[in-house]
N, C-alpha and C positions, 0 to 999 in steps of 0.2 A: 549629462549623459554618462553613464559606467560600463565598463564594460563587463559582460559576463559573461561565462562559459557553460552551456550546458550540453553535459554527457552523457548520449542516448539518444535518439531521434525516431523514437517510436512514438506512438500515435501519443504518447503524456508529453514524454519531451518536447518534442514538436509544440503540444498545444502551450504549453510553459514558457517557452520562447516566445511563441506570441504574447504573453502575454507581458513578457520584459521587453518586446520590439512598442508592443503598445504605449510602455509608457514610458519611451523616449528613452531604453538603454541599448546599448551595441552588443547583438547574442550572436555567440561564436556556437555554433550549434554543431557534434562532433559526432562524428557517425563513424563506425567499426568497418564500415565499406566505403570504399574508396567510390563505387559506381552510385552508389546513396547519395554522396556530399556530392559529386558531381549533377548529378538531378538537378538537387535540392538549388544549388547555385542556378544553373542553364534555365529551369522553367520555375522558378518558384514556387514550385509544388512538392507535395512529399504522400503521392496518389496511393501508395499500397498501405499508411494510413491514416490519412487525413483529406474529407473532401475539400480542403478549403486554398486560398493561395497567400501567400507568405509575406507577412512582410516584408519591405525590403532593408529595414535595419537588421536582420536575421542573415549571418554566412556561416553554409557549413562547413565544415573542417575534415579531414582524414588525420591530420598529422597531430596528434595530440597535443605533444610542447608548443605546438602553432596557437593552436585553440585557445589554453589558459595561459600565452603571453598575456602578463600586463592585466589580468583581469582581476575586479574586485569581488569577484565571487563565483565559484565553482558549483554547478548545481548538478546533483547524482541522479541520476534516469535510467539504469538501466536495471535487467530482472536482477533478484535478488541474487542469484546465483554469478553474474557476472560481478559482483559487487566488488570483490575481494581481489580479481583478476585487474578490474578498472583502477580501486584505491592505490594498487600495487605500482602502475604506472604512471602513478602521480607522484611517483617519489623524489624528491630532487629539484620536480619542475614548478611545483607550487608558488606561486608567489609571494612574499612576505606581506602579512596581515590578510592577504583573500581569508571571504569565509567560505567554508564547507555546507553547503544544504544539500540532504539526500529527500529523496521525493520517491522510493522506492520500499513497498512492504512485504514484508517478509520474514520468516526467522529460520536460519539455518538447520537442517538438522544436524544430529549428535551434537555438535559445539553449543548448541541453542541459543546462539548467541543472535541479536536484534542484528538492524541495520548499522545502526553506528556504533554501534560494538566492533562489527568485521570491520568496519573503515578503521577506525582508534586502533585495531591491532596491526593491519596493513600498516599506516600509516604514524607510529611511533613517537614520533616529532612533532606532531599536530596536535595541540593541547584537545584531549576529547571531549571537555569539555565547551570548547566554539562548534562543535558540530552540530549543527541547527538540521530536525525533523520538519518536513510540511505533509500534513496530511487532511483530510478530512472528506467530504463527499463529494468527487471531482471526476465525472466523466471527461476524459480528454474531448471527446466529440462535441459537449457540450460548451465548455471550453473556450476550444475554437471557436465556437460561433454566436460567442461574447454574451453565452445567457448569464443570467446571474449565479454565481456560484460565491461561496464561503468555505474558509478549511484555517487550520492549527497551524503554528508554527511552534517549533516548540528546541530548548536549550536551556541549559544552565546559566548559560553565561549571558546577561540579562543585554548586553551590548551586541551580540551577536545575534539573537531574537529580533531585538528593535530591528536592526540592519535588513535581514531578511522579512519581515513586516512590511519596508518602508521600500526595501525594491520589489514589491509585486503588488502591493495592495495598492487598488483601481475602484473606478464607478462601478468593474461590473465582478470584479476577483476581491475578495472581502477578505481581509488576513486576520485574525485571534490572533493571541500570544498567550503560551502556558509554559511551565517549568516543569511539567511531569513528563520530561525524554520516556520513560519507561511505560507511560500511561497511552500515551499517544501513538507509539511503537507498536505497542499490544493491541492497540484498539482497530489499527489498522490493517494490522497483518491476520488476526483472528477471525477479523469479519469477512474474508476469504472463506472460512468453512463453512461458517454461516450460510454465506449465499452459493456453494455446492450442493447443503442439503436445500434450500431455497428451490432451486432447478432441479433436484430431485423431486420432491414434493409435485412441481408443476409439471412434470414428467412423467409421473405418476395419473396424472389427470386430477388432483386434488384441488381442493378450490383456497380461496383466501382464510377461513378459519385454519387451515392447516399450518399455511403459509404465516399469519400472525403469531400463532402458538412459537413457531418454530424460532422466530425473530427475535418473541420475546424470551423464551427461555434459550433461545442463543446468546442472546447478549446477558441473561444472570448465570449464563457457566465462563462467558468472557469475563465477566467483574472478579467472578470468586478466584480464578485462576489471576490474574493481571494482580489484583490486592494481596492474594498470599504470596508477587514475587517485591511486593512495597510499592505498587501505581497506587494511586490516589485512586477514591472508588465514581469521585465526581468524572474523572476523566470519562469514564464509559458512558457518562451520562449525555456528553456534548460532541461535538464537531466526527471528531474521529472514531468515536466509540458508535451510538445510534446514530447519527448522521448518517456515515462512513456505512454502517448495516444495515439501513432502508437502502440508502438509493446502491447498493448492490446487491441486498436480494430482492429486490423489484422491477429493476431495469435489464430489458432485453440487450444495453449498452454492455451489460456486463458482464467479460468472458466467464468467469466463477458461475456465476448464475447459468449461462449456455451450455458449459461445461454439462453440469450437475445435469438440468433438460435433456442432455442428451445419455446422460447417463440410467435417467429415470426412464427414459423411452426402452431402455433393454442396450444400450450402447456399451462397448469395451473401453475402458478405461483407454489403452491403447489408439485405439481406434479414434478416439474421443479428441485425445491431443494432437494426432496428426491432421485429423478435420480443421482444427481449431488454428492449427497453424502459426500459433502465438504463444507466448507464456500464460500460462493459467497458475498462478503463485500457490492459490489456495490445497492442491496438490502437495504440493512441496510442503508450504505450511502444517499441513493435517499431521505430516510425520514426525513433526517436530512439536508441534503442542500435544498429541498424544506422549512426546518423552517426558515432556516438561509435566505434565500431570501427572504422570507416575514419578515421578521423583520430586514434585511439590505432597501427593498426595492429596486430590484434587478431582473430585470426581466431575466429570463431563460428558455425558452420556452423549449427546447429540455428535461431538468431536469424537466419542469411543464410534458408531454407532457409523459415522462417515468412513474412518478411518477402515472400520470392517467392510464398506464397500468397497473402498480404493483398492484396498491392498489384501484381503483376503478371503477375497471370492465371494462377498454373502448378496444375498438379493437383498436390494432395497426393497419391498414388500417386507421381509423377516425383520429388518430392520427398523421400521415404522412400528412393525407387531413387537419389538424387544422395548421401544420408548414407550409406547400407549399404555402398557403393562409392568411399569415400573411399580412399586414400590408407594403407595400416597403417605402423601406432604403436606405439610402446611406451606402455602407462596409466600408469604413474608418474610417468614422467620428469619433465613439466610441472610436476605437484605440487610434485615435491623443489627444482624450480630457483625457483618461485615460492614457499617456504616457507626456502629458502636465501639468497636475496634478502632477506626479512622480518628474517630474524636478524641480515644483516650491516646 
């Protein structure tokens, strides 16, 4: 049995835990409120979100230094935006040899810096290279209630990969191992815009041709963009990249998708996240892969196209009428010259 610490207890964290209580480790599971971890202890429930009840090798924590006493690995859960506030307070109190897995997608804006980017610069001392990514197609809800799921793990440091592989992979939670940190990152945090326009589209009342199109040239503006910053072009091909952007622009599970639905219906951006209640990353994201294309030089019409609804008032109808009227192309071509680049 090991013990581990996971930081965050929203409805991923939560399902994540179960899924190290599953298989025989001791999760110290750390929640920002003090009234949460108390719950979570008293009824072994965590009802605002997860319908399910907890194992009981799962305790939650308030006190942070409490949490990652003594533990062989620190697992990151919380929105992207807390990331850097979280890393910060793990200064000093880390354990020697714990490893670092973050399980959060996102990418900053202006710094545009990934998930284990902000933690490595939070956290100095931490060789950034054992900072181990898990990503790939993982409704917390589903999760929980032990349907079969697969996802990435991903690090440089080939010892640290194994390590997290070997504490979470189960009968029914399936762990990969890859080396593309930057391929894996990308693929997960991008497929967030994806599935805004997704829920646009279906808000719109459009049917599944729409919705396919969208998917599929959503993911070859995520390759071109992800390979001009050096990801491997296979990474978008597996777990975290199409995985990772079916089952969130598909799934009613998924706030991104909801989001976007309600945005297609005539809804205020505003309005939209207070509804929502929750983190919606892909928001956030949109602003920061529009920097990153302008300054890779990187055209992404669907991410320009989203980014003009979020943030600068245009109707999604003009929107759809600015893509449909693009410019004709040959579909391939891009592929081959970005997969011919890869090899040489």
């Amino acid at each position: 049995m090991k013990k581990v610490a996971v930081l965050g207890a929203g409805s991923w964290g939560t399902a994540l835990s179960i899924v190290l209580a599953e298989n025989g480790h001791d999760v110290r599971l750390w929640s920002h409120r003090a009234e949460q971890a108390e719950e979570i202890n008293k009824t072994k429930r965590n009802d605002r979100y997860l319908d399910v009840t907890l194992p009981d090798q799962i305790t939650a924590f308030y006190n942070l230094k409490e949490a990652v006493q003594d533990v062989e690995a620190i697992v990151i859960v919380v929105p992207a935006k807390a990331i850097r506030e979280v890393a910060r307070s793990l200064t000093g109190i880390i354990p020697e040899h714990a490893t670092i897995i973050h399980a959060t997608k996102g990418i900053e804006p202006i710094t545009l810096m990934r998930v284990s980017e902000m933690i490595a610069e939070e956290l100095p001392e931490y060789p950034a290279d054992n900072i181990v990514v898990l990503s790939g197609p993982s409704h917390a809800e589903e999760v929980a209630l032990r349907h079969p799921t697969t996802v990435t793990v991903a690090a440089k440091n080939a010892d640290k990969n194994k390590h997290a592989q070997n504490l979470f992979n189960s009968d029914t939670f399936r762990v990969y191992t890859s080396q593309d940190v930057l391929g894996i990152e990308l693929g997960g945090a991008l497929k967030n815009i994806i599935a805004l326009g997704a829920g646009i589209s279906d808000g719109l009342g459009f049917g599944d041709n729409a919705k396919a199109a969208l998917i599929t040239r959503g993911l070859a503006e995520i390759t071109r963009l992800g390979t001009s910053l050096g990801a491997n072009p296979f990474s978008f091909l597996g777990l975290s990249g199409v995985g990772d952007l079916i089952v969130t622009c598909t799934s009613v599970h998924s706030r991104n998708w909801r989001a976007g639905n309600l945005l297609g219906k005539g809804h205020e951006l505003e309005a939209v996240l207070e509804e929502m209640g929750m983190v919606v990353e892909g928001v956030r994201t949109v602003k920061a892969a529009q920097q990153i294309a302008e300054k890779q030089d990187v055209e992404m019409p669907i991410t320009t196209g989203i980014y003009q609804i979020l943030f600068e008032g245009k109707k999604p109808e003009e929107v759809v009428n600015q893509l449909m009227n693009r410019d004709k192309r040959e579909e391939l071509a891009e592929l081959e010259i970005l997969l011919k680049e890869h090899d040489s």
